[in-house]
C-alpha positions as a LaTeX table, in Angstrom:
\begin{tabular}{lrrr}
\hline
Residue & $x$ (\AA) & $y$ (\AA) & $z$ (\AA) \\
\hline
Unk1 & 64.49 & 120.68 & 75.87 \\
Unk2 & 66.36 & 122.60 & 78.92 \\
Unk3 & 67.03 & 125.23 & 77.31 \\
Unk4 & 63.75 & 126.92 & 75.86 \\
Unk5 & 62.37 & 126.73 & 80.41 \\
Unk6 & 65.72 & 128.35 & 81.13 \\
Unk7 & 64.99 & 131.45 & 78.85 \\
Unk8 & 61.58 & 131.61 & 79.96 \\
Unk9 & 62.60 & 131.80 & 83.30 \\
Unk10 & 65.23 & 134.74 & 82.51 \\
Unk11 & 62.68 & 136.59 & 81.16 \\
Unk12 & 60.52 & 136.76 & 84.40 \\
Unk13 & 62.47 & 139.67 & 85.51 \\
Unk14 & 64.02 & 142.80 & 84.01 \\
Unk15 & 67.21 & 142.66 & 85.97 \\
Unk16 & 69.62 & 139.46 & 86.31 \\
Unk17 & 70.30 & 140.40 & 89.35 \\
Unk18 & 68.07 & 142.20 & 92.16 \\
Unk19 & 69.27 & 141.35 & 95.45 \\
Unk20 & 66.24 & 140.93 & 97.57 \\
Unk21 & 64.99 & 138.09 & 100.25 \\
Unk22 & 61.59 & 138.77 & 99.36 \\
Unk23 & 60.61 & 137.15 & 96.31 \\
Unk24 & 62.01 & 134.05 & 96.74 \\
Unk25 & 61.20 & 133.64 & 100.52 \\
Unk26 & 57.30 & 134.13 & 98.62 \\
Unk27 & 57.99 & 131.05 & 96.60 \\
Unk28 & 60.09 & 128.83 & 99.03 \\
Unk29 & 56.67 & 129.33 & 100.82 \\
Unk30 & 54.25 & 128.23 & 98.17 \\
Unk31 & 56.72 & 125.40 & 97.62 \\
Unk32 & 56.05 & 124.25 & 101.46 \\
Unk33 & 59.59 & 125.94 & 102.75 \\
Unk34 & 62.04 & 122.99 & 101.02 \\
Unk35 & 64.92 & 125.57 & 102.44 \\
Unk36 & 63.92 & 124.21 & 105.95 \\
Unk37 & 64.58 & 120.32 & 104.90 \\
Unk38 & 67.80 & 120.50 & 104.16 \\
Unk39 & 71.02 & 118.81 & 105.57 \\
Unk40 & 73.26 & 120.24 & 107.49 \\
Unk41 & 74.21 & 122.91 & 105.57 \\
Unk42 & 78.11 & 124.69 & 105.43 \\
Unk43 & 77.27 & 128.23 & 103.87 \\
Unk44 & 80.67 & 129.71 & 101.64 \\
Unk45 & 80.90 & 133.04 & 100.74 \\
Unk46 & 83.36 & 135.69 & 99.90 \\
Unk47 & 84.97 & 136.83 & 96.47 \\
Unk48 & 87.88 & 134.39 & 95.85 \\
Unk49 & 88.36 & 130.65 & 96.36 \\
Unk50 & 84.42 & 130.12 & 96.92 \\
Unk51 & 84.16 & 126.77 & 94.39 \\
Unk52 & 87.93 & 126.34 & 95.49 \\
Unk53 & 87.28 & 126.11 & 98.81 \\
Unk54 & 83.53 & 123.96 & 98.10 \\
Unk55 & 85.47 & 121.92 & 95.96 \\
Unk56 & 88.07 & 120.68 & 98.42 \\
Unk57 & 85.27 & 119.93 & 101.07 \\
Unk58 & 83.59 & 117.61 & 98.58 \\
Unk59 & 86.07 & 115.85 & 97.70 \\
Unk60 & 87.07 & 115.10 & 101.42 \\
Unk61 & 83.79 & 114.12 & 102.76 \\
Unk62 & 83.44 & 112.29 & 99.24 \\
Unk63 & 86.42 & 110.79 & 99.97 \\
Unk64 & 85.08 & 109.96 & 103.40 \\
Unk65 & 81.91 & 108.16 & 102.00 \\
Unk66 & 79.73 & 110.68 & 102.53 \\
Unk67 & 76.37 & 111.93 & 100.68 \\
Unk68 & 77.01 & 115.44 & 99.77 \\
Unk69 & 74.91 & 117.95 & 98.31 \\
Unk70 & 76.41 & 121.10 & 96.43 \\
Unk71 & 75.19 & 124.04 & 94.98 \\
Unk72 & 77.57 & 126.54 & 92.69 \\
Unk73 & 77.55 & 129.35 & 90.58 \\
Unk74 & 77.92 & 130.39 & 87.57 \\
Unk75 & 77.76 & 127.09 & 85.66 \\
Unk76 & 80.90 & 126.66 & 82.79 \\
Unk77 & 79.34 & 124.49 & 80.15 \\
Unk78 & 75.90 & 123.22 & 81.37 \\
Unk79 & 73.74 & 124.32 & 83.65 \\
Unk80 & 73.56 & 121.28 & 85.06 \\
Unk81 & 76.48 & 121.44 & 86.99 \\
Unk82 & 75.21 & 123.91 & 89.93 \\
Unk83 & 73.32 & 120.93 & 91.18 \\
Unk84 & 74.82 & 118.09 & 92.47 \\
Unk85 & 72.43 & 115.58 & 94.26 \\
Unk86 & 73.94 & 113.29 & 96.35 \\
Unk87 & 77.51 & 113.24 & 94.60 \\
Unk88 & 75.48 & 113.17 & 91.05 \\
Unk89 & 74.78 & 116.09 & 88.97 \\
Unk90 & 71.31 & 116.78 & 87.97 \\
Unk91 & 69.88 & 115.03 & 84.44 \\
Unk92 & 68.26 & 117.42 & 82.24 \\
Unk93 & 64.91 & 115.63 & 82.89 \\
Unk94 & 65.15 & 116.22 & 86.20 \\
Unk95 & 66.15 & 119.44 & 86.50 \\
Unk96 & 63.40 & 120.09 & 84.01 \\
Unk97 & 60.99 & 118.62 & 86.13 \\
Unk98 & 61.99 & 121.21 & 88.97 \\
Unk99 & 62.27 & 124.19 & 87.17 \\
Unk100 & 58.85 & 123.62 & 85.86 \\
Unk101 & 57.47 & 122.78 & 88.60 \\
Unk102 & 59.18 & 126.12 & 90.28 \\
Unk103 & 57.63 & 127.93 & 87.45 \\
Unk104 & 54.21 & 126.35 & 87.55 \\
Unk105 & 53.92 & 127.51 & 91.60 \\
Unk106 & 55.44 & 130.62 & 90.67 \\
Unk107 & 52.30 & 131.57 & 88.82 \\
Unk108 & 54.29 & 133.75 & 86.76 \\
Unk109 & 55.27 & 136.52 & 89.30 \\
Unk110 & 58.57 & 138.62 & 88.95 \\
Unk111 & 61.52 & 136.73 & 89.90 \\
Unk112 & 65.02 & 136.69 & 88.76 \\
Unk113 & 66.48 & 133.72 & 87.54 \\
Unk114 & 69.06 & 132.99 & 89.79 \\
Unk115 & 66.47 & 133.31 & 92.55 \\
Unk116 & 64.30 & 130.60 & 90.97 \\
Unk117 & 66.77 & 128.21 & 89.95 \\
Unk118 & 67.83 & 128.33 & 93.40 \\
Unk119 & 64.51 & 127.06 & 95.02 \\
Unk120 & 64.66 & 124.33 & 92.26 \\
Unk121 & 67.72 & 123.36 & 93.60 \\
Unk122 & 66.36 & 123.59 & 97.15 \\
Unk123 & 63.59 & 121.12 & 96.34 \\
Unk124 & 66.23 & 118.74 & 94.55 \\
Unk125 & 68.19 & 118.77 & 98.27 \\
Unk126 & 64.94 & 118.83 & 100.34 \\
Unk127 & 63.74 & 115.52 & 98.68 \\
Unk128 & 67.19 & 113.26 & 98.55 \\
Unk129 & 69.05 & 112.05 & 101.40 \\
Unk130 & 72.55 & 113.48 & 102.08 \\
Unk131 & 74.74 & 113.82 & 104.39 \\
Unk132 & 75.71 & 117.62 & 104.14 \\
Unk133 & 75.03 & 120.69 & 101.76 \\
Unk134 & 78.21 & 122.87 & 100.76 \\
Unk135 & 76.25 & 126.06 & 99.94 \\
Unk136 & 77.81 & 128.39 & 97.70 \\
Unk137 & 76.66 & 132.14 & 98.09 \\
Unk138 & 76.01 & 133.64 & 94.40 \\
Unk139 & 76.63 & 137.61 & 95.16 \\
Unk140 & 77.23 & 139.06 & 98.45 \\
Unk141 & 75.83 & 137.21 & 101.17 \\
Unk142 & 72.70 & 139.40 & 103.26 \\
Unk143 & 71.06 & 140.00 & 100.56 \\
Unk144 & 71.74 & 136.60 & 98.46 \\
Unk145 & 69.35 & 133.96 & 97.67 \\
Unk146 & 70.95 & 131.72 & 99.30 \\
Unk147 & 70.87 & 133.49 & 102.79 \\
Unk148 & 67.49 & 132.36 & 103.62 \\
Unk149 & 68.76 & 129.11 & 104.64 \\
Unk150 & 68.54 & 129.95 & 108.24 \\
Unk151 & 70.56 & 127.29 & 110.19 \\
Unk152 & 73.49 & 126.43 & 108.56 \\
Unk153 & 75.87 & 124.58 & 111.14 \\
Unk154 & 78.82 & 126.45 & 109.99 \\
Unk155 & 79.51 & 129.41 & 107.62 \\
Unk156 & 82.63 & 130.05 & 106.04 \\
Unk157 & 83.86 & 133.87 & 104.51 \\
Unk158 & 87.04 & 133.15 & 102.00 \\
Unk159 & 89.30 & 136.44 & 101.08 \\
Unk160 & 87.47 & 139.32 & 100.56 \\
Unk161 & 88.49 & 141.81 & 98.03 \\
Unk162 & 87.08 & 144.61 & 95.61 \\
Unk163 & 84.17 & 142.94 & 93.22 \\
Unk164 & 80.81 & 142.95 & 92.23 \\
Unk165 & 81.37 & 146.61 & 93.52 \\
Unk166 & 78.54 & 148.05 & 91.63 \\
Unk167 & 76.31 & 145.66 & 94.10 \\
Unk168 & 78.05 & 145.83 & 97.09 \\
Unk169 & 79.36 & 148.98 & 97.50 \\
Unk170 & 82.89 & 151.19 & 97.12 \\
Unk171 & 84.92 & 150.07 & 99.94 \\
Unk172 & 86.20 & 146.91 & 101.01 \\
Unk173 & 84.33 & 147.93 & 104.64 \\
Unk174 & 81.06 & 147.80 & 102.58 \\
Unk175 & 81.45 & 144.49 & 100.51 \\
Unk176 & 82.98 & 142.82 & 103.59 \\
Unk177 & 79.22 & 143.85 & 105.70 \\
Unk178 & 77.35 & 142.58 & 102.92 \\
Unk179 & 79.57 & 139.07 & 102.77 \\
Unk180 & 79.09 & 138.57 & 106.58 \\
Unk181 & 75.63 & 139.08 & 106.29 \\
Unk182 & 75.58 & 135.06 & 106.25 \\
Unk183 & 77.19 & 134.73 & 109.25 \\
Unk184 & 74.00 & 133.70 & 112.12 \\
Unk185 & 73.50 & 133.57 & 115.58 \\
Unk186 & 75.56 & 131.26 & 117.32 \\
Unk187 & 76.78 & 129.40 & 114.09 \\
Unk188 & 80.23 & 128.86 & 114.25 \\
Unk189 & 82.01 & 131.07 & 111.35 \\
Unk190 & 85.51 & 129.86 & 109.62 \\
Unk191 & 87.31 & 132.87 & 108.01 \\
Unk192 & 90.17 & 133.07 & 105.45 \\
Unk193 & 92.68 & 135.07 & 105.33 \\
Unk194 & 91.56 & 139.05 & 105.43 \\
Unk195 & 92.64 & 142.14 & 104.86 \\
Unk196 & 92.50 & 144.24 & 108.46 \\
Unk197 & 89.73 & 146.77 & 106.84 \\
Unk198 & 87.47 & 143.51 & 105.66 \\
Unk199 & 88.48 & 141.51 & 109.09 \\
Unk200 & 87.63 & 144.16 & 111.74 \\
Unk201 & 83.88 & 144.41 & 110.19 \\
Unk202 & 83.25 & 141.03 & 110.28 \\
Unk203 & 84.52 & 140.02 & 113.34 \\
Unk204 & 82.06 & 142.77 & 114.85 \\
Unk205 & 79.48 & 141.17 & 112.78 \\
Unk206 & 79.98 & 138.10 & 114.45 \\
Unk207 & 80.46 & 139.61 & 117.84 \\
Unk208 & 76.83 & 140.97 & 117.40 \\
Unk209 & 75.33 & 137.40 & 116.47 \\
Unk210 & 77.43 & 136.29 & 118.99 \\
Unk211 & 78.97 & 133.76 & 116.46 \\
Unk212 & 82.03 & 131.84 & 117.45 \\
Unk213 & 84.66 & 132.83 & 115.01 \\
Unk214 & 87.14 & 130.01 & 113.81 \\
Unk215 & 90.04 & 131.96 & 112.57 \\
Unk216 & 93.43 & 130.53 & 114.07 \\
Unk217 & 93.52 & 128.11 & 111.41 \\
Unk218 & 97.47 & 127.96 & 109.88 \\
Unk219 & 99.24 & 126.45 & 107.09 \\
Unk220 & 102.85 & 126.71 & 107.82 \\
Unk221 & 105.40 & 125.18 & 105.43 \\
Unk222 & 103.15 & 122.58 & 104.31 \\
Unk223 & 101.55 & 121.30 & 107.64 \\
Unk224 & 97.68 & 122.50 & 108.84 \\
Unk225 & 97.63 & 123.56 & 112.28 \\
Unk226 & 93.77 & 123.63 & 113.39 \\
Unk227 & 91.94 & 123.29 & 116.75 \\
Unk228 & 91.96 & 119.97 & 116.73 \\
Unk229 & 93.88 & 118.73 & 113.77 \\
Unk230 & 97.42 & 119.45 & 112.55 \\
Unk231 & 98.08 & 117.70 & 109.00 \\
Unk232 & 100.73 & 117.75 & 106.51 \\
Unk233 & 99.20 & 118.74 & 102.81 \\
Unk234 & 100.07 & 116.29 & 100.20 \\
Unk235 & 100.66 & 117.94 & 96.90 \\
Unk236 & 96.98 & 118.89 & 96.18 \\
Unk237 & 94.79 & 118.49 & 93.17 \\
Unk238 & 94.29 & 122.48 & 92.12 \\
Unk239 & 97.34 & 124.17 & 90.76 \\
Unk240 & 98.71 & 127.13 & 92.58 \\
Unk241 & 100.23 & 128.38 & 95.71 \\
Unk242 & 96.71 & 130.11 & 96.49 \\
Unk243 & 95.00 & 127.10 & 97.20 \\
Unk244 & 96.97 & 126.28 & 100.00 \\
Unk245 & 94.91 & 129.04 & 101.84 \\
Unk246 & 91.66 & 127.08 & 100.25 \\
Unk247 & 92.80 & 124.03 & 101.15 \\
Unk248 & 93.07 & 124.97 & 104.69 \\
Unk249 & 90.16 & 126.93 & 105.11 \\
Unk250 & 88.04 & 123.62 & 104.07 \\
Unk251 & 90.08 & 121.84 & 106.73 \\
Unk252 & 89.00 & 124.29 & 109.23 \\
Unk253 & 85.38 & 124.00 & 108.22 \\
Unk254 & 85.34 & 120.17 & 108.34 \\
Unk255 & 87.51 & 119.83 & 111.75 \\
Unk256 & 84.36 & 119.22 & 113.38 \\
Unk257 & 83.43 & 116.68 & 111.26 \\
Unk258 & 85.40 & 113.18 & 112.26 \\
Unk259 & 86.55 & 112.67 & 109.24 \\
Unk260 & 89.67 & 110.17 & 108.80 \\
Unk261 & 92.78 & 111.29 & 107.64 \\
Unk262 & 93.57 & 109.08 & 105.09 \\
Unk263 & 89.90 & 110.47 & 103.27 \\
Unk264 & 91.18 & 113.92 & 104.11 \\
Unk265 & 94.50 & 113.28 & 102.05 \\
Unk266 & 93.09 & 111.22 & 99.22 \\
Unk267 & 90.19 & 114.43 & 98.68 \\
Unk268 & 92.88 & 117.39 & 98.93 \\
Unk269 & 95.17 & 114.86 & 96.21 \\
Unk270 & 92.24 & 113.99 & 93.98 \\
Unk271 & 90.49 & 117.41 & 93.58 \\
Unk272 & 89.00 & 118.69 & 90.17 \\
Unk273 & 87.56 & 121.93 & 90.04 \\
Unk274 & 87.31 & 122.95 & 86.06 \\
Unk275 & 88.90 & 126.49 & 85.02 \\
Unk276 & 91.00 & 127.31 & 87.66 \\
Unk277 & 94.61 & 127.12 & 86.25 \\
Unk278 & 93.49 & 124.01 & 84.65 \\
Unk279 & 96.48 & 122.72 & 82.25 \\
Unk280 & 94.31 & 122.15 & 78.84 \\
Unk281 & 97.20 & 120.45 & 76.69 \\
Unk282 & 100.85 & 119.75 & 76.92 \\
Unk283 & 101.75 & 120.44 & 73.26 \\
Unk284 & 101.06 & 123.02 & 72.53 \\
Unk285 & 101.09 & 123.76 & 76.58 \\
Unk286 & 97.94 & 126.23 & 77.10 \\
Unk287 & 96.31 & 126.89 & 80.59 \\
Unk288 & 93.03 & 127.66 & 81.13 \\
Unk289 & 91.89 & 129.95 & 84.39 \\
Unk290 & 88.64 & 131.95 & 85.04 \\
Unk291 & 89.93 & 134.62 & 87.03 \\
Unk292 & 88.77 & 138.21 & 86.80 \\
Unk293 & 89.52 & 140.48 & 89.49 \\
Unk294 & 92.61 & 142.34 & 90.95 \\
Unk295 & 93.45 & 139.73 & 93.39 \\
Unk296 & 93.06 & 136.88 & 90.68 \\
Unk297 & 95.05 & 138.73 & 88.60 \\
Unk298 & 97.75 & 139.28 & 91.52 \\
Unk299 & 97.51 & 134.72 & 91.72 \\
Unk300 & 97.71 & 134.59 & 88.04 \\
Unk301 & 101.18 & 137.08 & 88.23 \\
Unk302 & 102.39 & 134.94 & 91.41 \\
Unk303 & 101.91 & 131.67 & 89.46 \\
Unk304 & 103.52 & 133.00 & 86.43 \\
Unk305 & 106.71 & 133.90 & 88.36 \\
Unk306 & 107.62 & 130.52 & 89.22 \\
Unk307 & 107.31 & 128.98 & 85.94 \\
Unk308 & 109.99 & 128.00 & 84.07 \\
Unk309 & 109.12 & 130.08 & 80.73 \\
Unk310 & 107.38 & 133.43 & 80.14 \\
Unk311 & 103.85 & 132.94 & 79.04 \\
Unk312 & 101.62 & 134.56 & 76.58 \\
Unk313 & 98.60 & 135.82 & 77.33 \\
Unk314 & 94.81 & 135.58 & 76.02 \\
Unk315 & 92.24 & 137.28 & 78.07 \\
Unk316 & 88.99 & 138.14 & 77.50 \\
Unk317 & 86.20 & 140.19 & 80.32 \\
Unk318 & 83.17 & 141.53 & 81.10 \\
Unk319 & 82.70 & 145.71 & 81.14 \\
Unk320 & 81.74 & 145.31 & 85.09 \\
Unk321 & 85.29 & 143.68 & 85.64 \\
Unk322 & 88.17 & 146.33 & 86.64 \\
Unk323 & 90.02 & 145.28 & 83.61 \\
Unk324 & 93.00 & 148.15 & 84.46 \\
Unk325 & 94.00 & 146.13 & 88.13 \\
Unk326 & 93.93 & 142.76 & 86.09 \\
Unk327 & 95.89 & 143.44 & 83.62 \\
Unk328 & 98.18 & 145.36 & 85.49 \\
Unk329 & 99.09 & 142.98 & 87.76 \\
Unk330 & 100.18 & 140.75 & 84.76 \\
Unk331 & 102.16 & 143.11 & 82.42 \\
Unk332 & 105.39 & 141.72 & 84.22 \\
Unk333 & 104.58 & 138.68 & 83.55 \\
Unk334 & 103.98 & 138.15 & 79.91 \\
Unk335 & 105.30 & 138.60 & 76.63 \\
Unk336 & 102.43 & 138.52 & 73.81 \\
Unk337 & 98.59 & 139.50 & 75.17 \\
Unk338 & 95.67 & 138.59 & 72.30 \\
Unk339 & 92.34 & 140.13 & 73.68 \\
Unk340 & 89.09 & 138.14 & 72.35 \\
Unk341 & 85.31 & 138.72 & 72.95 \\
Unk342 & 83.71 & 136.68 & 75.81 \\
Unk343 & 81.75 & 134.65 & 73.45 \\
Unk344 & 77.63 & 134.90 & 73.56 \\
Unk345 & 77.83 & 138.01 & 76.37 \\
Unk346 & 76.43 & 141.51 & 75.83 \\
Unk347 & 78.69 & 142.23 & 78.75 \\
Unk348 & 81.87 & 141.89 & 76.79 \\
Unk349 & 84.29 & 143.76 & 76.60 \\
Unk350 & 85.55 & 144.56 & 72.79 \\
Unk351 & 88.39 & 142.80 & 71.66 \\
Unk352 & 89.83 & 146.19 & 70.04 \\
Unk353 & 89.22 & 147.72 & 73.44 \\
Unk354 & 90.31 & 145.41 & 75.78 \\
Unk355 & 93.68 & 145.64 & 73.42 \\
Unk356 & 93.66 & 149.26 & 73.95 \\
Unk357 & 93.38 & 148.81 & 77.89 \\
Unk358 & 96.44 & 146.50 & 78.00 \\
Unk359 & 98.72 & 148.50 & 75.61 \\
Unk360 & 98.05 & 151.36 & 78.04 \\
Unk361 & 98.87 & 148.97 & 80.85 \\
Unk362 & 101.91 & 148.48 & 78.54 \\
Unk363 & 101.37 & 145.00 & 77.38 \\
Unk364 & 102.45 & 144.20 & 73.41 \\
Unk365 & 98.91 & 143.60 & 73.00 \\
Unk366 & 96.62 & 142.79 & 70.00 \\
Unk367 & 92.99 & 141.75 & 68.76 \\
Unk368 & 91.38 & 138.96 & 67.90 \\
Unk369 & 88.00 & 137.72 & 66.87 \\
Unk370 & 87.91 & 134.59 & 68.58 \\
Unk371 & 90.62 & 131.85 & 70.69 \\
Unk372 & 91.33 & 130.15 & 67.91 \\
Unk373 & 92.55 & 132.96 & 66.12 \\
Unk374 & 94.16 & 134.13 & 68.76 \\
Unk375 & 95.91 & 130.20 & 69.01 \\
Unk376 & 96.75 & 130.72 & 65.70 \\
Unk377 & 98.25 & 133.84 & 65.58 \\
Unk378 & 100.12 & 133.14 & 68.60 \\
Unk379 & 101.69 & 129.75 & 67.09 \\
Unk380 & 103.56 & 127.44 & 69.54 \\
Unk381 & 106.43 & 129.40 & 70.43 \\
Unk382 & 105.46 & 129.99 & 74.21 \\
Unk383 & 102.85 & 128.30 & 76.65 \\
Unk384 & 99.67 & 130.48 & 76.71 \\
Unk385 & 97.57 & 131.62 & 79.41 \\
Unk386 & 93.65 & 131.74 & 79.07 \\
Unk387 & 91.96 & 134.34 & 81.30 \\
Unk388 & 90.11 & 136.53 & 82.21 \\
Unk389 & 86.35 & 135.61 & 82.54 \\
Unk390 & 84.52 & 132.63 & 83.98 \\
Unk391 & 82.04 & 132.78 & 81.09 \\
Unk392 & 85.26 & 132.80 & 78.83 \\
Unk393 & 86.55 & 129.80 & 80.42 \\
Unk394 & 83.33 & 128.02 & 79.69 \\
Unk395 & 83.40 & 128.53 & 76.14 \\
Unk396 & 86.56 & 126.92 & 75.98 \\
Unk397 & 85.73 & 124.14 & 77.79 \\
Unk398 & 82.43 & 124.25 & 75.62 \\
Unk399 & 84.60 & 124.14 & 72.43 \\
Unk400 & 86.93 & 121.39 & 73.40 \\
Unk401 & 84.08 & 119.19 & 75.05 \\
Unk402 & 86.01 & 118.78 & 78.33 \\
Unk403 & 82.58 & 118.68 & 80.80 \\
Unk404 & 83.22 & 119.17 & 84.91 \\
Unk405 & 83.76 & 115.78 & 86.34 \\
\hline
\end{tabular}
């Protein structure tokens, strides 16, 4: 019943993705501006540790008691899951009632889908009480849907790196303008940790808005060091020594907040966020991850050096994804790669080419038409590693029925 008003919408556009304010500020309008009635809104964006980083501030202010509204992207099983209202992800008749109410005002008109799925959600927030909206930025940030929420009360940049470059431009300089294109006049911005190239242009950014910028946020040997706050992390619900730098960059953005420590503790412990070195099964052991750029692939590697036994490796990705600097990074690292198709994506990469790429990356790498071949070939002999793509991760968790909590 979802499904047939999702394609439809799709098709209203030739691209998936043309980044432009215009269109949807047109139908936020016709809608009566539901991007104006929103909570207080904390704006994410950035290339890494976005949901990571969302994830963590949920579960805190969850934690805390309070109504939160969130809005992610891309979705790994269900749709669905880009909307929670209130702490409760959308039904299906509900979020059909939106969308075709979206499309009905719409009247038709070119729009991409991301852009109209996103005023849905807008309406969904406008019309429920909640405490706060964790905002997640889909591409970029100036030029993102999402940016026309003009008031956030704080916006947040995580690690910038090289991505989405065919959008955003060649150099780190360029992507890092467009992801600080969020940050707004005298809104307090929270920033990860940078590279100097990425840093320098968004601090100037800010300097022109005349944005305070919250940056002297520190996680030293286990202990937070904020403005205000200084807490010790307990061992925290995402796997991996990355999301210590998560972890305290949603600390930083919810210092403000008054938020008791014992909720702080219990949301950093209890944590889910689906796909992100998420331990599948213990026999055989097989770990799932959704990472797909050089600097995931530099987490994955880091991960993989502290674990007890060498790992082998399935990966499948997307021809826009610098496949070479992924792989790379984990040649060290593992002893068997099995390269699969990203299942249901004309953006896939072959299987027989991706397996090319990594034996030039000099990988012992081979095809396969599917994971489950790729299981099966593999047998039990190591722990496996599923990466790669997002969209790849979804199909697994599609396949095994394992649904975002």
């Amino acid at each position: 019943m979802l499904d047939p008003v999702l394609a439809r919408l799709t098709a209203l556009h030739p691209k998936l993705i043309d980044l432009t304010l215009e269109r949807v500020r047109c139908l936020l309008d016709c809608l009566g501006n539901p991007e104006c009635r929103l909570p207080p809104t904390i704006h994410v964006a950035g290339t890494n540790g976005k949901g990571s980083t969302v994830a963590f501030m949920r579960a805190m202010l969850e934690a805390a008691g309070w109504r939160v509204h969130v809005y992610t992207s891309p979705h790994l099983v269900r749709f669905n899951e880009r909307i929670v209202v209130a702490g409760t992800m959308l039904s299906d008749r509900a979020l059909l009632a939106l969308l075709e109410e979206c499309e009905r005002v719409n009247r038709g008109r070119p729009i991409t889908f991301f852009e109209i799925t996103t005023a849905a959600a807008f309406l969904a927030f406008s019309r429920t009480p909640a405490d706060v909206l964790l905002l997640e930025v889909g591409l970029g940030g100036r030029l993102d849907t999402t940016n026309v929420v003009e008031h956030p009360v704080i916006t947040a940049i995580t690690p910038v790196t090289r991505d989405h470059m065919q959008f955003l431009g060649d150099t780190l300089a360029e992507i890092a303008s467009e992801k600080a294109g969020i940050v707004k006049p005298g809104v307090p911005l929270v920033l990860g940790c940078q590279e100097e190239e990425a840093r320098a242009v968004i601090l100037a950014k800010a300097a022109v808005a005349s944005a305070p910028v919250l940056d002297d946020w520190r996680v030293v040997q286990g202990v937070f060091h904020g403005r205000r706050l200084t807490l010790p992390l307990p061992k925290l619900g995402l796997t991996g020594a990355h999301q210590t730098g998560n972890a305290g960059l949603a600390l930083a953005c919810l210092e403000g907040f008054d938020l008791p420590e014992e909720a702080l503790v219990r949301g950093l412990e209890t944590v889910r966020w689906p796909a992100r070195l998420q331990r599948l099964s213990d026999d055989p052991e097989i770990w799932l991850d959704g990472g797909h750029n050089a600097a995931a692939g530099r987490v994955l590697a880091d991960w993989l050096t502290g674990q007890a036994a060498r790992f082998d490796l399935i990966v499948g990705m997307l021809d826009t994804k610098d496949r070479d600097s992924f792989l790379a990074a984990l040649v060290p690292h593992v002893a068997r790669t099995m390269t699969v198709p990203v299942p249901g994506s004309a953006a896939s990469v072959s299987a027989e080419m991706l397996a090319e790429t990594a034996r030039a990356a000099g990988m012992d790498a081979s095809a396969a038409p599917n994971i489950k071949t790729a299981l099966q070939r593999l047998g039990s002999v190591r722990p496996v590693l599923i990466a790669g793509s997002l969209y790849l991760a979804g199909a697994v968790l599609a396949e095994r029925c394992i649904l975002p909590g």
